[in-house]
VEXDREN-2710 file (C-alpha; in Angstrom, 1 decimal):
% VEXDREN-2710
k/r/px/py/pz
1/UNK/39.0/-36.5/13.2
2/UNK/40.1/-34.3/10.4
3/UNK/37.5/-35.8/8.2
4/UNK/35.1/-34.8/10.4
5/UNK/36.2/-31.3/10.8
6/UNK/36.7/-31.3/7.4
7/UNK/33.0/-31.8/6.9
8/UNK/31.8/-29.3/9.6
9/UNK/33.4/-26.6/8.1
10/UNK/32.1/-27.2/4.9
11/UNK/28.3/-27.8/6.1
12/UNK/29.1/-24.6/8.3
13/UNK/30.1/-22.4/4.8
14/UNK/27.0/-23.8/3.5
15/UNK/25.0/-22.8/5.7
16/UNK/26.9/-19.1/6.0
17/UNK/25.7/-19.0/2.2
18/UNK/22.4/-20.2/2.6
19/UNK/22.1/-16.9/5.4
20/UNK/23.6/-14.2/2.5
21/UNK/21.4/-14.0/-0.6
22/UNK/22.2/-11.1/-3.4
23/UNK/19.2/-9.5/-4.7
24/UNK/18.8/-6.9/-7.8
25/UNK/16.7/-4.3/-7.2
26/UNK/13.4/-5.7/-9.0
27/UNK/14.2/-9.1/-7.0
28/UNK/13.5/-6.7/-3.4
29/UNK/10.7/-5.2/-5.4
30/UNK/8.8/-8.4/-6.0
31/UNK/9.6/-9.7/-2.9
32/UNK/8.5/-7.0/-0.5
33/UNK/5.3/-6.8/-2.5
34/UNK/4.6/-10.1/-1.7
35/UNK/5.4/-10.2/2.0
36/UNK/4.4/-6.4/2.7
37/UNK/1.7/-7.1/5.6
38/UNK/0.4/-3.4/5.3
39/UNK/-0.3/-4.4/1.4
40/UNK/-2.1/-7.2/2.4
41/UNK/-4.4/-5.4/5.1
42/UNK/-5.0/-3.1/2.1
43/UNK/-6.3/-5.6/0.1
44/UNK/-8.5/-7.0/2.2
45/UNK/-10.1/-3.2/2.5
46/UNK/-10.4/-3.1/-1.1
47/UNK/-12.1/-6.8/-1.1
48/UNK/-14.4/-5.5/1.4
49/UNK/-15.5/-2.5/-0.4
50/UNK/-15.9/-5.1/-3.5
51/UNK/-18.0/-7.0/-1.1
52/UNK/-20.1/-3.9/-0.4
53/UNK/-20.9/-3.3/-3.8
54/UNK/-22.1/-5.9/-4.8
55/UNK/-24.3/-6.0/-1.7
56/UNK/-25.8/-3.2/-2.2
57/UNK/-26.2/-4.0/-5.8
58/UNK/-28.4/-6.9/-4.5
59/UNK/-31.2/-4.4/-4.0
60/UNK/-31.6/-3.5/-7.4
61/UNK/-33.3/-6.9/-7.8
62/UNK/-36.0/-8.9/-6.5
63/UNK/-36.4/-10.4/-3.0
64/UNK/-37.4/-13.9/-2.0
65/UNK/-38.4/-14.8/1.7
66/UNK/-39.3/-18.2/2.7
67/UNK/-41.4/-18.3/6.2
68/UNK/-42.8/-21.5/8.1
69/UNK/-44.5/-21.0/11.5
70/UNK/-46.3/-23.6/14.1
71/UNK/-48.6/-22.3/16.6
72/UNK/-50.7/-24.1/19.1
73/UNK/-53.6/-22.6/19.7
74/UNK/-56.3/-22.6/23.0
75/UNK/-59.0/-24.6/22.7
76/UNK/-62.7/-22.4/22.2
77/UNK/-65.8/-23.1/21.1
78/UNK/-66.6/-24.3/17.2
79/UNK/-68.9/-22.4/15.0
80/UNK/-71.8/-23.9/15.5
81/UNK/-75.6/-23.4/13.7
82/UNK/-78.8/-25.1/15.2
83/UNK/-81.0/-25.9/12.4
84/UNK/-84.8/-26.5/13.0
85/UNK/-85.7/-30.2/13.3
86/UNK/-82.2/-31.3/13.9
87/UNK/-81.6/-32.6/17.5
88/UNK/-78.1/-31.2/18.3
89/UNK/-76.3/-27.8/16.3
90/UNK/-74.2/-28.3/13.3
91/UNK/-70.6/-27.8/13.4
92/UNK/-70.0/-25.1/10.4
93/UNK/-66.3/-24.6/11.3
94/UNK/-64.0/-26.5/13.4
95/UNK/-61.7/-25.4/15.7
96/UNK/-57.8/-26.4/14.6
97/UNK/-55.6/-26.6/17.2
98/UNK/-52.1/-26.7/15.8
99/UNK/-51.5/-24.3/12.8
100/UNK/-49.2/-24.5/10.3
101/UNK/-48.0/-21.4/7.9
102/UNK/-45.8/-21.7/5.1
103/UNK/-45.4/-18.4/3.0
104/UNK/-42.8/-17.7/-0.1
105/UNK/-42.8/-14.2/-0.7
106/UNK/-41.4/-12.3/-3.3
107/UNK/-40.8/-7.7/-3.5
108/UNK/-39.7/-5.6/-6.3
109/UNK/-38.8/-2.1/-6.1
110/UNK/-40.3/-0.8/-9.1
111/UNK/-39.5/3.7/-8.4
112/UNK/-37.6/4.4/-5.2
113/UNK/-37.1/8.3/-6.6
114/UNK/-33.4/6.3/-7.8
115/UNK/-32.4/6.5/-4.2
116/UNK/-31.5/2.7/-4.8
117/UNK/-29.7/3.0/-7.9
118/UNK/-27.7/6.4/-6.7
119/UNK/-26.5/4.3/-3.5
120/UNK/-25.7/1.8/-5.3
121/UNK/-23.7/3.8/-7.8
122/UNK/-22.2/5.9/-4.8
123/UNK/-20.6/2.1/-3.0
124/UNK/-19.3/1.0/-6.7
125/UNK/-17.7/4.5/-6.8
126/UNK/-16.2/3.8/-3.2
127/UNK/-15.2/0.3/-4.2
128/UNK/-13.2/1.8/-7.1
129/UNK/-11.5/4.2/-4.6
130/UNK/-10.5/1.7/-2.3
131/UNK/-8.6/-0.4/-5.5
132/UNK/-7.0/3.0/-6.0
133/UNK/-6.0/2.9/-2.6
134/UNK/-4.5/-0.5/-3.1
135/UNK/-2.8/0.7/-6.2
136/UNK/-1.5/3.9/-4.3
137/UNK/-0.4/1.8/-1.0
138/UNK/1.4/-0.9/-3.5
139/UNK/2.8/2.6/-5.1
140/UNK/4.4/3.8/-1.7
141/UNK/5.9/0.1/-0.5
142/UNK/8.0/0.2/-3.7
143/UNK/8.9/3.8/-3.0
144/UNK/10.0/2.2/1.1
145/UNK/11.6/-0.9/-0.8
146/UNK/13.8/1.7/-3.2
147/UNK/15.0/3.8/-0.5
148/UNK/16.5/0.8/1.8
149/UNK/18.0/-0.8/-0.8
150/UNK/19.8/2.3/-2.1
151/UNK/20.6/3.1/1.7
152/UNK/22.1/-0.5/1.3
153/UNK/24.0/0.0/-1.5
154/UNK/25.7/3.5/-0.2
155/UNK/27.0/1.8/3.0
156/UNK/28.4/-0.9/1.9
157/UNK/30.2/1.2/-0.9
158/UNK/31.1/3.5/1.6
159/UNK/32.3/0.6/3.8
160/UNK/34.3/-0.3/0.7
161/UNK/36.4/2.9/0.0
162/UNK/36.3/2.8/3.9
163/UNK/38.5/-0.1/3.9
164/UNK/40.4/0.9/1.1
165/UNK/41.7/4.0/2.5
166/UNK/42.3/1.8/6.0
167/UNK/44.4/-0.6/3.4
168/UNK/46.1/2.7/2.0
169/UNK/47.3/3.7/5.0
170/UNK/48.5/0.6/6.1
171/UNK/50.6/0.6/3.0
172/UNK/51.7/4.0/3.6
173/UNK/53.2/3.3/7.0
174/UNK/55.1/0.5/5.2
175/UNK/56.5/3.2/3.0
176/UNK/56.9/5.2/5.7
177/UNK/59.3/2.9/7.6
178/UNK/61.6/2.1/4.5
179/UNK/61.7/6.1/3.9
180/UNK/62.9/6.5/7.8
181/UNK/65.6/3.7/7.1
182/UNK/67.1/5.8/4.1
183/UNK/66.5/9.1/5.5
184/UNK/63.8/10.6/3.9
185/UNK/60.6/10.5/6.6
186/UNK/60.9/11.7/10.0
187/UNK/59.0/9.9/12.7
188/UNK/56.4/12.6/13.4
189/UNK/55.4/11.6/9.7
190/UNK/54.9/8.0/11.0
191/UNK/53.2/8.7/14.0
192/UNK/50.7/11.0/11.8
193/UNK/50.2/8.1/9.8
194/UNK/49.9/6.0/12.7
195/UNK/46.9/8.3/14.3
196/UNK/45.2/8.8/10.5
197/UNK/45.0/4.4/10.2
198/UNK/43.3/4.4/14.3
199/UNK/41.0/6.8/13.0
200/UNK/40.2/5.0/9.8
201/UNK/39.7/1.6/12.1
202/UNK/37.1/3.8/13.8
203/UNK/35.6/4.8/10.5
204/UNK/35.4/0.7/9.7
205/UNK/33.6/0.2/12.6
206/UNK/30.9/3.1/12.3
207/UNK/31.0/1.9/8.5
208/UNK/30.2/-2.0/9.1
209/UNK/27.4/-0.8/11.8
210/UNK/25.4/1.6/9.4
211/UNK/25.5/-1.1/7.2
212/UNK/24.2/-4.1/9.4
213/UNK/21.2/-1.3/10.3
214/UNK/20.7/-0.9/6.2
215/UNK/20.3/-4.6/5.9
216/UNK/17.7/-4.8/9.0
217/UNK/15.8/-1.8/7.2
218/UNK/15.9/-3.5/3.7
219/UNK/15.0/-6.8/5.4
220/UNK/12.1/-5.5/7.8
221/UNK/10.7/-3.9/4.6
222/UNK/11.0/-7.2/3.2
223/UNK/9.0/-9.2/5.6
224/UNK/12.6/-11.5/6.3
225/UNK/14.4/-12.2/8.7
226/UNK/16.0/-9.1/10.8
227/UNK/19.9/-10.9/10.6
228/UNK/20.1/-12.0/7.4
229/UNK/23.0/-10.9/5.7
230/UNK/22.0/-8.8/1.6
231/UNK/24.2/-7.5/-0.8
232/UNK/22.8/-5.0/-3.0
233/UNK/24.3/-6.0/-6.6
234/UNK/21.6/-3.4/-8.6
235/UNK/23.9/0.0/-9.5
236/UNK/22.6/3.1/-9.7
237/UNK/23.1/4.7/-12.9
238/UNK/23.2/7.9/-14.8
239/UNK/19.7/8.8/-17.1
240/UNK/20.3/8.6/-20.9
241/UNK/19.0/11.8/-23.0
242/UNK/16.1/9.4/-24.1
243/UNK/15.3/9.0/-20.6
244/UNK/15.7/12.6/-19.6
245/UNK/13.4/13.8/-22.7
246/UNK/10.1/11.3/-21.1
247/UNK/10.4/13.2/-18.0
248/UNK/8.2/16.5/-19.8
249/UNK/5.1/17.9/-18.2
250/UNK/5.4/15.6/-15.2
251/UNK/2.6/17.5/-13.8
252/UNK/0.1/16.5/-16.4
253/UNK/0.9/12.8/-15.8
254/UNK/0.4/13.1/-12.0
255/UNK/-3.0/14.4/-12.3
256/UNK/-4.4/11.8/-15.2
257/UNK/-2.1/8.7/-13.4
258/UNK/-1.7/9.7/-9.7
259/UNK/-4.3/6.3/-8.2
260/UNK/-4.9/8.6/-4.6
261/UNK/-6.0/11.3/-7.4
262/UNK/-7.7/9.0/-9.0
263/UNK/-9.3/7.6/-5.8
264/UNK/-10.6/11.0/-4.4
265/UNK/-11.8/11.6/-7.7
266/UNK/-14.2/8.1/-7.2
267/UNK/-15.0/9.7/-3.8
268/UNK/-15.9/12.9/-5.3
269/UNK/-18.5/10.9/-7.7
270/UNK/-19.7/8.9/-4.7
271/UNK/-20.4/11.9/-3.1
272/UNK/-22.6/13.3/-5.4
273/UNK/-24.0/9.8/-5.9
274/UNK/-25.1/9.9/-2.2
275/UNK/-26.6/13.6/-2.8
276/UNK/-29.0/12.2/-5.9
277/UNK/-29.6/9.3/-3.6
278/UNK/-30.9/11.6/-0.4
279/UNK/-33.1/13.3/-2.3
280/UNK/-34.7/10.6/-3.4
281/UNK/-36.5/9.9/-0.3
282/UNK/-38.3/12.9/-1.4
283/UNK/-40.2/11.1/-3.9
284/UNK/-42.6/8.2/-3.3
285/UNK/-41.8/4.6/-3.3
286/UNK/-43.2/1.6/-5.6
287/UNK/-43.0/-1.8/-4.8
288/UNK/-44.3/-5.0/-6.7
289/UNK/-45.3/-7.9/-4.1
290/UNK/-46.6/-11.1/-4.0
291/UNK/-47.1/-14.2/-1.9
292/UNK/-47.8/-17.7/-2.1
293/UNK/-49.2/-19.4/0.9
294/UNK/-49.6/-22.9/2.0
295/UNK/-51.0/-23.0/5.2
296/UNK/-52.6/-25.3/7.5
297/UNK/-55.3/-24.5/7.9
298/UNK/-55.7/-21.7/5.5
299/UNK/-58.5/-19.0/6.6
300/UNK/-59.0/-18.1/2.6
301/UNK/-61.1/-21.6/2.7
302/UNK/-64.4/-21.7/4.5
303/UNK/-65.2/-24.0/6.4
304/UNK/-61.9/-24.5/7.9
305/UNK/-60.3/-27.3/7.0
306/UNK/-57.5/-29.5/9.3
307/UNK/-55.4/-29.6/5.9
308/UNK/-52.2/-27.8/4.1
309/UNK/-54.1/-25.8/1.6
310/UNK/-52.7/-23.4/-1.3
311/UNK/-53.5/-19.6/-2.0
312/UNK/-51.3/-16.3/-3.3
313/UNK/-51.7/-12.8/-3.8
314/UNK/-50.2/-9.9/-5.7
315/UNK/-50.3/-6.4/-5.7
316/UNK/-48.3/-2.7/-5.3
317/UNK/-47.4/-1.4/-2.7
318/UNK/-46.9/2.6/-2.4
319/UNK/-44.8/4.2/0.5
320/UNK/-44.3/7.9/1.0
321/UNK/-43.5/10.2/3.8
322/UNK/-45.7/12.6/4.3
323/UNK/-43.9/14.4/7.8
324/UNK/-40.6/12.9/9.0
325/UNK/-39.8/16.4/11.1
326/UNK/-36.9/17.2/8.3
327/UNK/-34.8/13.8/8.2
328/UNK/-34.9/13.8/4.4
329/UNK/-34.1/17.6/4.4
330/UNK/-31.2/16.8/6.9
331/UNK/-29.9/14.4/5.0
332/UNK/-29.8/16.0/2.2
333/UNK/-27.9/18.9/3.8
334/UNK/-24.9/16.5/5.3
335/UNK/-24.5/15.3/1.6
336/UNK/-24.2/18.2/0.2
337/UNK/-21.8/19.1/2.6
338/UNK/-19.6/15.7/2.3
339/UNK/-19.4/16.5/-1.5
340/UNK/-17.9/20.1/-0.9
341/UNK/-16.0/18.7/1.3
342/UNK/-14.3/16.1/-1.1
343/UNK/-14.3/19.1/-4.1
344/UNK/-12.5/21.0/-1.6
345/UNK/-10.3/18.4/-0.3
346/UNK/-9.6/17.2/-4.5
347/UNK/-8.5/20.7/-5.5
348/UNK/-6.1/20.9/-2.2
349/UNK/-4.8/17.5/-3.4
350/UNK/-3.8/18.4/-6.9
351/UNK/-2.2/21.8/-5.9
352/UNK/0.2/19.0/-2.9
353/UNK/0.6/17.3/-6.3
354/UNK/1.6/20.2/-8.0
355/UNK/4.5/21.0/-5.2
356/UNK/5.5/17.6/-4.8
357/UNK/6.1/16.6/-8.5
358/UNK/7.8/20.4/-9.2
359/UNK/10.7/19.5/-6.1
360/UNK/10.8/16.0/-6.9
361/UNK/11.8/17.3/-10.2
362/UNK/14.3/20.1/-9.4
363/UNK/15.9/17.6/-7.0
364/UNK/16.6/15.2/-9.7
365/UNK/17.6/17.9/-12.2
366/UNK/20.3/18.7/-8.9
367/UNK/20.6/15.2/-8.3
368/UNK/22.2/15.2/-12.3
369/UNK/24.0/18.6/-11.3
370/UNK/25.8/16.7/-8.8
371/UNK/27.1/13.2/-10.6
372/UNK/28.9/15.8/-12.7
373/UNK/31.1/17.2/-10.4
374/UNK/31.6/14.7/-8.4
375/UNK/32.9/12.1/-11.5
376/UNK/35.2/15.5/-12.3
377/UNK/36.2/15.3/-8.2
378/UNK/37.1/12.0/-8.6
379/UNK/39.4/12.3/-11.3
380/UNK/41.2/15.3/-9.6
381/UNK/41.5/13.4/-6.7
382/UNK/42.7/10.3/-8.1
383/UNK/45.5/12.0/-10.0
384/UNK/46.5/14.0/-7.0
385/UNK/46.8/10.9/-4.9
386/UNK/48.5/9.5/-7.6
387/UNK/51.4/12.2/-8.0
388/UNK/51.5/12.9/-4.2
389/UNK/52.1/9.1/-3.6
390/UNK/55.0/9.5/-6.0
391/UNK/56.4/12.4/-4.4
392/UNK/56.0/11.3/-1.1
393/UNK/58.2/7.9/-1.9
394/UNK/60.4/10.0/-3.2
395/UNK/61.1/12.4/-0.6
396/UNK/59.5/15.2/-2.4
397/UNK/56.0/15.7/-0.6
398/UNK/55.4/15.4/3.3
399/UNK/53.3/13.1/5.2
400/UNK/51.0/15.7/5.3
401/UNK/50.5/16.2/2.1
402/UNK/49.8/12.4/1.5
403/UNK/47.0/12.3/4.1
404/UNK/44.9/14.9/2.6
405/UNK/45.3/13.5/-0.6
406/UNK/44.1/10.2/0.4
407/UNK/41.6/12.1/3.0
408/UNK/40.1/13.9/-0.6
409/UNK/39.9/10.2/-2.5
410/UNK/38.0/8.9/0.3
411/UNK/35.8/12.2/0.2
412/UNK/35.6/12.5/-3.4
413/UNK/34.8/8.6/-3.8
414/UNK/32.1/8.4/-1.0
415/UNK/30.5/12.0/-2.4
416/UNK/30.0/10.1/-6.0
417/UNK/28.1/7.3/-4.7
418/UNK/26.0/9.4/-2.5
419/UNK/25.0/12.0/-5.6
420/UNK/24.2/8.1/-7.5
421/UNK/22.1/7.1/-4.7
422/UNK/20.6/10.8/-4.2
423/UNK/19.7/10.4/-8.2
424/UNK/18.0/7.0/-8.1
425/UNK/15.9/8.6/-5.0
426/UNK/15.3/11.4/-6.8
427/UNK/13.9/9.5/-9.6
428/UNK/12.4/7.0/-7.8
429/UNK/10.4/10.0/-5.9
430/UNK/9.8/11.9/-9.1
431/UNK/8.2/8.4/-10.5
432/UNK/6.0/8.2/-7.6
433/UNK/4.9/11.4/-7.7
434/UNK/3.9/10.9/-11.4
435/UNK/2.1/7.8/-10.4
436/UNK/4.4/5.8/-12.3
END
């Protein structure tokens, strides 16, 4: 029996670990790029517009159609002569009942006024935006993956100093009680020791839920499963001056690596691509055709003949409008006014650009700003725990005093990581809005 509980407890830790898994932060990266479902539906928009392109690319070149037909035909008189001297007419043409038409036919556009070749140029343009897209979507689930994983990393540090400061005061009540043996602690300090530890079991609590809701964030983002169990072992990490010196005109980079840029940009060309392409319908249009027929019978051969028999042609064909009540001029007008509408809609995005990579950048110069004073609070706080707690066994410092010196570690502590986490945001941000 002991054996066998033996064994169940160790299939059941196996099992526990099996459900936590640690993951760096390049690990969540790769992973939620390969699960992210919105990354895949974006991929199969940019495959379509692929698909499109070369579609449409298709009527650059020549056409073949391949057409059969039966028919059955009524029945009618045969052509018929009567010649002198001959006792009954002479049948000059039969009459075929059941005709047969096979026809391979072949079309090249030879001038369409380049309406072809500008459509065609304006879909490859659109196919290019829609990989920027992709690029710019893939761009913005990294950005998601970044920010739950730092969440994750900030609550369970600040469940950690959490339960520290619970441990503290645990030991502080122990303290406490040898100092009221000898004397030296009165028991109001104990009871305000007492109420401090309830409130920092509360705290635990609050702590350990925020960070089961980090995991299910991270995890969600992550395509797993909701209630499996992640620590964060990626730190965050103060820049180097190297680092800090790459970061000039930020601006500049946005506009030449930004991929939404550089998708509106492809729409902007499509745009105009689809303007050159509307006016060509104003031209005419030149085709080179030809057929081959095999056809039974086939009414190029006189008499008719109740057999498959062979004949082509080959000529040009020329199509132009001569009144279509304005559709060409219509046309014409709506592109125009699509490609204003992109230039307009390009220069508004670069200006958003602008904004967003000027704040992205002043909040990680803050973000820097802050990891400074809060490693000096630390220190200050450490050191005045430190003596206080020395004090306080001593008789010299009240219970008081002790609590906000621990209540300023905590503070200090949880304030550090959050300005560590607020920097890697900042940055992560700032490299997003560079197109990074």
């Amino acid at each position: 029996m002991k054996g066998f509980l033996s064994i169940s407890l160790v299939i059941s830790a196996v099992a526990l670990a099996q459900e936590t898994s640690t993951l760096t932060i390049e690990q969540a990266i790769q992973i939620g790029l390969q699960n992210s479902k919105g990354l895949q539906v974006s991929g199969t928009r940019r495959d379509a517009a692929h698909a499109r392109a070369r579609e449409v690319g298709t009527s650059l070149l020549p056409s073949f159609k391949l057409e059969s037909g039966y028919k059955r035909l009524s029945e009618v008189d045969p052509f018929r002569v009567q010649i002198p001297g001959s006792p009954s007419p002479v049948t000059i043409s039969p009459v075929v009942l059941d005709n047969y038409t096979i026809r391979l036919a072949v079309q090249q556009p030879v001038f369409t006024g380049f309406r072809l070749r500008n459509t065609a140029r304006a879909v490859d343009y659109l196919a290019q935006a829609a990989e920027s897209d992709h690029q710019s979507d893939e761009a913005d689930v990294i950005l998601n993956i970044k920010n739950a994983y730092w969440l994750l990393y900030q609550t369970r540090e600040t469940k950690k100093f959490v339960d520290e400061n619970g441990a503290r005061l645990e030991a502080h009540l122990k303290d406490t009680e040898q100092l009221m043996r000898a004397g030296l602690a009165t028991r109001n300090d104990y009871l305000k020791l007492q109420v401090q530890l309830s409130n920092a079991r509360l705290a635990q609590i609050d702590a350990q839920h925020e960070v089961r809701l980090a995991e299910m964030t991270l995890n969600n983002i992550l395509g797993r499963q909701l209630d499996r169990e992640v620590q964060a072992v990626s730190t965050p990490h103060q820049d180097s001056e190297t680092e800090k010196s790459v970061e000039r005109g930020p601006v500049v980079r946005a506009f030449s690596s930004r991929s939404d840029l550089q998708a509106m940009q492809f729409r902007l060309n499509a745009s105009d691509a689809s303007l050159s392409a509307a006016r060509g319908s104003w031209w005419p249009q030149v085709f080179l055709s030809g057929s081959y027929y095999n056809n039974r019978p086939n009414s190029r051969y006189l008499p008719t003949r109740d057999a498959f028999l062979p004949s082509w042609e080959i000529g040009v064909q020329l199509q132009f409008d001569l009144w279509n009540w304005g559709a060409t001029s219509h046309q014409v007008e709506q592109a125009r006014a699509q490609l204003r509408q992109n230039e307009i809609l390009f220069d508004q995005m670069k200006d958003n650009i602008t904004l967003e990579v000027t704040r992205n950048e002043l909040q990680l110069q803050r973000s820097r700003e802050k990891i400074g004073v809060a490693n000096i609070g630390v220190s200050q706080a450490e050191e005045s725990f430190r003596t206080t707690n020395d004090k306080y066994k001593n008789g010299l410092a009240t219970s008081s005093d002790l609590l906000d010196a621990d209540v300023a570690l905590l503070q200090a502590r949880t304030n550090l990581t959050g300005a560590l986490v607020e920097h890697e945001l900042a940055k992560a941000r700032l490299e997003r809005s560079m197109g990074q």
